[in-house]
C-alpha positions, -999 to 999 in steps of 0.1 A, spaced: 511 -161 -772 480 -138 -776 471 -145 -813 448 -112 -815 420 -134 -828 389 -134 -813 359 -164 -812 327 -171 -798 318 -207 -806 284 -224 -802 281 -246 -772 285 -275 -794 316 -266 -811 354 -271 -797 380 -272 -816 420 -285 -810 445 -262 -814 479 -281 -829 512 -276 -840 526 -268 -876 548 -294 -887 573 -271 -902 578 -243 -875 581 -276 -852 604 -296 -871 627 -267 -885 631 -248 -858 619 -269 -825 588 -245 -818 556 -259 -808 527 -254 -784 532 -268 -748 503 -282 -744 494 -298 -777 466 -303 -786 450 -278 -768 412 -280 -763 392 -256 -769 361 -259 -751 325 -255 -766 309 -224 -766 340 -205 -757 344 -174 -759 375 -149 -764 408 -141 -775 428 -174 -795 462 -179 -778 489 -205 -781 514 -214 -753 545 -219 -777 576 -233 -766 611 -234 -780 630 -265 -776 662 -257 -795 690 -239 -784 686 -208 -805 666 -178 -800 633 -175 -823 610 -144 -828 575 -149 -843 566 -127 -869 529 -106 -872 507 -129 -894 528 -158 -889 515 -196 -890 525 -206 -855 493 -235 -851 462 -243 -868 430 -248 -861 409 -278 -858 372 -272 -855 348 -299 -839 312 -305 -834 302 -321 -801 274 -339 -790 256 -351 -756 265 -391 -746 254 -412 -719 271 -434 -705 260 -470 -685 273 -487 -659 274 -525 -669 286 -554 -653 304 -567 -684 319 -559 -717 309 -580 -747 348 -602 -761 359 -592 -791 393 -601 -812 401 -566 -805 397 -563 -772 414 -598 -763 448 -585 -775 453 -554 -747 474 -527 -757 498 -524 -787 479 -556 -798 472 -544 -829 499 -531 -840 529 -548 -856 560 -535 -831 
């Protein structure tokens, strides 16, 4: 869906595009592909792959709140190749360790 918004980021802002709880949970509408990246330094027209997972038919109104918006500043990383990784509590557990399910 072609939101009719237009953006030019800076090259080191992205943003996430995600759903809105209540469109998603009252009527089963949300993007597909969520959350959607928005790369840094794009530029363009905003648009939001909605899908409907109900049953029903749903029309989006002009001005309506179908996502939101999620701005982000990047930076530069490096990353290094080691050998080893120093043993913590954490990382002894694996995953789900740390939760209580």
């Amino acid at each position: 869906m072609n939101l009719g918004i237009s953006i030019q980021l800076p090259k080191n802002v992205g943003g996430f595009v995600l759903p809105r709880s209540g469109l998603a949970s009252k009527h089963l509408i949300a993007p597909i592909n969520s959350p959607g990246l928005i790369d840094p330094g794009y530029t363009g027209e905003l648009m939001v792959p909605l899908m409907n997972y109900s049953d029903e038919s749903y029309i989006v109104t002009k001005h309506e709140r179908v996502a939101q918006l999620v701005v982000i500043t990047t930076g530069t990383i490096t990353f290094d190749e080691v050998s080893d990784l120093d043993v913590s509590d954490r990382s002894k557990g694996g995953f789900g360790s740390t939760g209580k399910n």
